[in-house]
N, C-alpha and C positions, 0 to 999 in steps of 0.2 A: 504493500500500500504506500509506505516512505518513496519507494523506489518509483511506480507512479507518477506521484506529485512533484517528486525530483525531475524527470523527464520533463513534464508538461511544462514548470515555471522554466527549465534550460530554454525548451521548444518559446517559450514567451518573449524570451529577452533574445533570441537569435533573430526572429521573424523582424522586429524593426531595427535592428542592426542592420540586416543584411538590406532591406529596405532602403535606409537613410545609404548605405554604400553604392547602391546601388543609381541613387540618384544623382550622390556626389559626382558619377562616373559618367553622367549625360550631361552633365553644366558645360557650355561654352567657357573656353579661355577667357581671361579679359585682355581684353585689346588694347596694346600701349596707347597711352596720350601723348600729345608733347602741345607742349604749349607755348604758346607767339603772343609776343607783345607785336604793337606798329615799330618799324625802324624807326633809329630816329632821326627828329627834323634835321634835313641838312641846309641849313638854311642859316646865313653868318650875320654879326651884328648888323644891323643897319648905320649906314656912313653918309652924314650930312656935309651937301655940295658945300663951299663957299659962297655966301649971299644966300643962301635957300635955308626957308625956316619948315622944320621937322613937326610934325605933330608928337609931344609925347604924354606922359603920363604919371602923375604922384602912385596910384596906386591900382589896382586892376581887380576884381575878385574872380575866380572862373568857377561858375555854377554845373553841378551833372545835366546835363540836358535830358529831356524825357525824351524817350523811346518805345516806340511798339513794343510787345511781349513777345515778340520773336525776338526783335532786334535787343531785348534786356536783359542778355544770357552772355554766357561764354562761348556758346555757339558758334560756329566759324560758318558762316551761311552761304549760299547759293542762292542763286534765284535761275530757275528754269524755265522753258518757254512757256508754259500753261500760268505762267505769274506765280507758281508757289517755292515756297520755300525748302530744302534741304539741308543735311548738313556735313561738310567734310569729317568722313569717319578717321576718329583718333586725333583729333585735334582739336584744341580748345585755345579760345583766348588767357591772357593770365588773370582775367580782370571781366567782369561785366562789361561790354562793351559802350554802353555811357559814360562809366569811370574810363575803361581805356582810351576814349578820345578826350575828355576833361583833360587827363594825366597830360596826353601829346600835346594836347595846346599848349598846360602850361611851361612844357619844354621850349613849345616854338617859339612864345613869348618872351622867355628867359635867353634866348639865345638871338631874337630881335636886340633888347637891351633898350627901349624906348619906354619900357616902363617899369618906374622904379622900385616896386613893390608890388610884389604879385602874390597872388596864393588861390585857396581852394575853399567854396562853401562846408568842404568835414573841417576845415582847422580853425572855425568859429571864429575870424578875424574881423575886425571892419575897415569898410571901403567904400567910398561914396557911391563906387560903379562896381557892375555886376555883369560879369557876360554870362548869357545863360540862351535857353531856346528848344529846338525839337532837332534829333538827331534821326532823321529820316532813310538814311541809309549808309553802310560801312558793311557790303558784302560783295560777293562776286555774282555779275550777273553772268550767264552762260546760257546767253539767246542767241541772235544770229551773229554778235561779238561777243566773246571773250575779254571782259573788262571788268577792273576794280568801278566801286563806285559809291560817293560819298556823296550827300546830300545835307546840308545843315540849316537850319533857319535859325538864323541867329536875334536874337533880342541883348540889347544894351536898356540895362534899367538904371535907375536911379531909386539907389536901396534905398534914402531916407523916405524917400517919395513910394517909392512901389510903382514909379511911372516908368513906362517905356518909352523911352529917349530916340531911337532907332530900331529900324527892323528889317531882313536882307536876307534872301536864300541865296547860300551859296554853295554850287557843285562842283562836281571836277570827278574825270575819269582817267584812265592808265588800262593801256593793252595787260593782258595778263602774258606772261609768255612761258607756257605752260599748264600741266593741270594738279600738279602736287600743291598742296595748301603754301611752303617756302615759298611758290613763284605766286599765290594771291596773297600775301601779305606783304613781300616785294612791291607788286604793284598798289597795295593800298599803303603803303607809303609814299609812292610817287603823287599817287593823286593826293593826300593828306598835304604835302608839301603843296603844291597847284593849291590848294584853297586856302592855302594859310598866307599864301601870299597875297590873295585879296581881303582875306579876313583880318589880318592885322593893323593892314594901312586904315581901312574903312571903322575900324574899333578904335586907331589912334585919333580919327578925324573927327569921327561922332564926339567921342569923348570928350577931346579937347575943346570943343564948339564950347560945350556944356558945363567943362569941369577945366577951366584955362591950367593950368602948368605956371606956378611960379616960375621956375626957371627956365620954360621954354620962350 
């Protein structure tokens, strides 16, 4: 009767043993990640002519811009010709893709040098002005061209006010040359640069109209 009861509870604890091994044994691998930042700006200080007056800046603040819920991810995106969305497998951004383009601005602006203090809506600073806006696209589109593509509607506010001072879509595209994720992030740095050089000038000008530069 002992010897019975002994079998059945072995037979108990075998059956989901082998079970759970068994399952263990069907799981797909995981698939390496690697993950991309944008390159960075290559874009050198800005050098003011003799006789020619610069627009610059006391202070700059740079807000996350809002984004679709595709585009709110680490998601490395595509866009196909039916207009939907994919996503390059094994590869991720390092960063939400609204922080990731905040972050590159605030490089490009650091690396312009036209204004004197910069930062970011997470490091709770103040700053009379505020670039902020809608980040409409930062993916590869793969229709009947093969091309990065970055779309930004830019708003310059005026934080004491909460008013909006300026307002400007700005885009910009780059061949992809290739179809490995390396050569779309490649080319969404090329296009990233292409905007920021009318983004910068146009943010120094609004600005300035508004908020003069002692020392300019």
């Amino acid at each position: 009767m002992i010897n019975a009861i002994s079998r059945t509870l072995v037979r108990a604890l075998v059956l989901p043993i082998t079970a759970v091994l068994c399952a263990c044994s069907v799981l797909p691998e995981r698939v390496p990640v690697e993950l991309y930042e944008l390159p960075p700006s290559t874009l050198e200080p800005s050098t003011q002519e003799q006789g020619a007056t610069t627009p610059a800046l006391s202070s700059l603040r740079l807000a996350t811009p809002s984004a679709s819920d595709a585009l709110a991810t680490t998601r490395l995106l595509v866009q196909v010709q039916n207009n939907s969305f994919q996503a390059h497998p094994g590869a991720r951004w390092a960063a939400a893709v609204p922080v990731l383009w905040r972050d590159w601005l605030l490089d490009a602006f650091w690396r312009d040098g036209r204004v004197t203090a910069l930062s970011t809506s997470s490091d709770g600073l103040q700053s009379a002005l505020e670039l902020g806006g809608m980040l409409r696209s930062l993916h590869h589109d793969y229709g009947d061209r093969s091309v990065a593509v970055i779309r930004f509607d830019a708003r310059l506010i005026d934080t004491a006010s909460r008013r909006i001072l300026a307002s400007r879509r700005f885009e910009a595209e780059a061949p992809v040359q290739g179809n490995a994720p390396a050569d779309v992030v490649s080319a969404l740095g090329v296009a990233a640069d292409e905007l920021a050089r009318e983004l910068i000038p146009w943010t120094l000008e609004q600005g300035s109209s508004s908020f003069p530069n002692p020392r300019s």
